[in-house]
C-alpha positions in Angstrom: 224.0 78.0 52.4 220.7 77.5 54.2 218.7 76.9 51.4 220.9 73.9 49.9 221.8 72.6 53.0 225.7 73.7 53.2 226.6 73.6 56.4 229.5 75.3 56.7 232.9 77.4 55.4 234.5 74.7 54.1 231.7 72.8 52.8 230.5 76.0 50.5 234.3 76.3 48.9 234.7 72.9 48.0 231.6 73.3 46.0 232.4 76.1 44.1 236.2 75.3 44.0 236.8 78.6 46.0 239.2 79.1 49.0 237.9 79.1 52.4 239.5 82.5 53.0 237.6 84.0 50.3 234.4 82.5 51.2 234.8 83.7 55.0 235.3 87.2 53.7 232.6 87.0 51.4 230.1 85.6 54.7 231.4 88.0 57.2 231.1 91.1 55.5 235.0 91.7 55.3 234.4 91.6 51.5 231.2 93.9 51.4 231.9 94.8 47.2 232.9 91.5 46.2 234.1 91.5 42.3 231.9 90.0 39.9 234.8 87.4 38.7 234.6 86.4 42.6 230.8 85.8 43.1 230.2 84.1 39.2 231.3 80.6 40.3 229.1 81.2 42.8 226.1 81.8 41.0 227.0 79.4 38.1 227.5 76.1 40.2 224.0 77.0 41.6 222.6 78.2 38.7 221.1 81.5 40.3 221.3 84.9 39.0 224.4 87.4 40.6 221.5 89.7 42.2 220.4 87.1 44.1 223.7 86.6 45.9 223.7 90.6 46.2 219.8 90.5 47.6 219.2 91.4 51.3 216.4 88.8 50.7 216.9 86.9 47.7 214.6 84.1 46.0 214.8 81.2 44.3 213.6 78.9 42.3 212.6 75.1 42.8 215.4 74.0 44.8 215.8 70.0 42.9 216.3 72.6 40.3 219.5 74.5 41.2 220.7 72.3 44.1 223.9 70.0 42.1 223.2 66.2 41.1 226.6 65.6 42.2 229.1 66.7 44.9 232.3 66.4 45.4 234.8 64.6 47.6 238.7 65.0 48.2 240.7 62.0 46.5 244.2 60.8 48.3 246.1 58.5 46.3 246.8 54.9 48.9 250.8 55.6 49.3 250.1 59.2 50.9 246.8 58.6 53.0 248.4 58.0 55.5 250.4 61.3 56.1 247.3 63.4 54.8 244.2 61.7 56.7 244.3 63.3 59.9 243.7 67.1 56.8 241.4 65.6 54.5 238.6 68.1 56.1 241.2 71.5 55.0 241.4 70.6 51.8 239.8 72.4 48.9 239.1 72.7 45.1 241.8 75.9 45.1 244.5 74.0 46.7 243.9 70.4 46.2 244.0 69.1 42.3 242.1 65.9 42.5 238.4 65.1 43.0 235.0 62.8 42.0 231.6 63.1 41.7 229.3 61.6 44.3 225.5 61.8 44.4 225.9 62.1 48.4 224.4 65.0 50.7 227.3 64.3 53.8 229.9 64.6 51.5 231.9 66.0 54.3 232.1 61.8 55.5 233.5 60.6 52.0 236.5 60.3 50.4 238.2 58.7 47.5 241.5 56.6 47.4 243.1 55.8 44.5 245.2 52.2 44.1 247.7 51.6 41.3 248.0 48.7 39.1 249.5 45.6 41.4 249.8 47.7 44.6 247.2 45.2 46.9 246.1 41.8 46.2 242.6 40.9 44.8 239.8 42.2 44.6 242.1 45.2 44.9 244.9 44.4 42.8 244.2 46.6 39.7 244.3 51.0 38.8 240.9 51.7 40.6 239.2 54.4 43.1 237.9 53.6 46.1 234.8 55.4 48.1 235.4 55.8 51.6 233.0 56.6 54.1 235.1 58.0 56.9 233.5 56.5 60.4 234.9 55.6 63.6 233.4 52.4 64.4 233.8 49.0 62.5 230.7 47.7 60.6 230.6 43.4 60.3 231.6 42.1 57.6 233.1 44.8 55.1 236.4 46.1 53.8 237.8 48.9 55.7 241.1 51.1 55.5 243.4 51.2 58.8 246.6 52.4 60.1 248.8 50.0 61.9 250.0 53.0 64.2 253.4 51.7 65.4 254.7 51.4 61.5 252.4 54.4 60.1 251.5 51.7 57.5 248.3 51.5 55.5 246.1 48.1 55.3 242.7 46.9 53.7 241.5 44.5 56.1 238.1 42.5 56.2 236.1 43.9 59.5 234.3 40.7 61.5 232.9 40.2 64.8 233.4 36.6 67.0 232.5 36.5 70.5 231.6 40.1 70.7 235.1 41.2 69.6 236.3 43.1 66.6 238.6 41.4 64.4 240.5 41.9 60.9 241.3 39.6 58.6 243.8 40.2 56.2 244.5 40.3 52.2 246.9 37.9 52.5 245.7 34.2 53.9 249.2 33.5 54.9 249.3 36.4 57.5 247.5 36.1 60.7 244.0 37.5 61.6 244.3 40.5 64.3 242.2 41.5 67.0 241.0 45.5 66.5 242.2 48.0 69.1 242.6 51.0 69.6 246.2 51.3 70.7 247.4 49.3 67.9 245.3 50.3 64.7 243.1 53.1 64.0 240.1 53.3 61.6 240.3 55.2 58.4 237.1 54.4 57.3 234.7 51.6 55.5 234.7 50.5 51.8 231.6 51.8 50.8 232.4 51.0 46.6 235.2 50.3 44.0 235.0 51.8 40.7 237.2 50.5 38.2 237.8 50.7 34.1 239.6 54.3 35.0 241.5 55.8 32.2 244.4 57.9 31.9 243.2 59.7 35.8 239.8 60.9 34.3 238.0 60.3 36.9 239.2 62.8 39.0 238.2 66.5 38.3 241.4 68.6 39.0 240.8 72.1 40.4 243.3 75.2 40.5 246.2 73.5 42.5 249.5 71.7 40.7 249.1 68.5 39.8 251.2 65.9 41.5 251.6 62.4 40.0 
């Protein structure tokens, strides 16, 4: 874990798509003959041999090597975030069925939301997935997820500063631009990209879970 810069539990089993459990037995000793068919994901999503996950001191080689290009982050569809955000860190590649690539080290501050065809207006209004970078502060000038939390309802709103206050201007121009606070809406994140042309849900990798539509 410290050599590719995992840094923790959780982190380590959405990697290799294995469940937290098994990876805490595996670190605290609980499992101390592990089955081969338990350590090969392991040592395949790293590209390392098995005897150097069994090595008291094991080597490796050049870490650009054998550390992944990609990583990868949970994926809620828009409808549900709502009821799932406050879990996004507990879920994992045995239990959770939908995932995508990113090229990002802090994984751990991403995650994707998917939209369906006609569900917001434009530049939002077709099937695409959105990359979330999961902060608690708002950032001028970009797109960013919150929950309206007297209605537990999801919005896209435009993040802007006037006068040294936050603000959010909504999709709609007929509706009327709100002032951010805290007992009214809370921050799901910033927009950090929108990828679009997705066919048929391949873009998301689904792991060992059911898969719900």
């Amino acid at each position: 874990m410290e050599h590719f810069n995992i840094r923790n539990e959780s982190q380590l089993a959405k990697r290799v798509g294995m469940a937290q459990t098994t990876v805490n037995k595996l670190i605290t000793g609980v499992s101390a003959d592990p089955r081969i068919s338990t350590l090969t994901p392991i040592a395949e999503h790293f590209k390392i041999p098995l005897d150097a996950l069994l090595s008291e001191n094991p080597s490796f080689t050049d870490t650009k090597e054998n550390t992944p290009k990609d990583l990868f982050i949970p994926v809620v569809s828009y409808h549900e975030l709502a009821d799932i955000y406050d879990d996004l860190e507990a879920l994992n590649m045995a239990t959770w069925p939908y995932w995508y690539p990113i090229p990002q080290q802090d994984i751990q501050h991403y995650y994707g939301v998917r939209l369906a065809p006609k569900q917001l207006l434009k530049p939002f209004d077709q099937t695409s997935l959105l990359i979330i970078k999961n902060e608690s502060t708002l950032t001028n000038n970009t797109y960013c997820l919150v929950k309206h939390l007297s209605s537990n309802s999801i919005n896209i709103k435009q993040a802007f500063f006037e006068n040294g206050k936050p603000w959010l201007l909504p999709l709609q121009s007929e509706l009327p631009t709100t002032e951010f606070n805290q007992e009214q809406w809370q921050l799901l994140g910033s927009i950090q990209a929108r990828i679009t042309d997705m066919v048929n849900g391949n873009f998301i990798r689904i792991g060992e879970g059911d898969k719900d539509e």
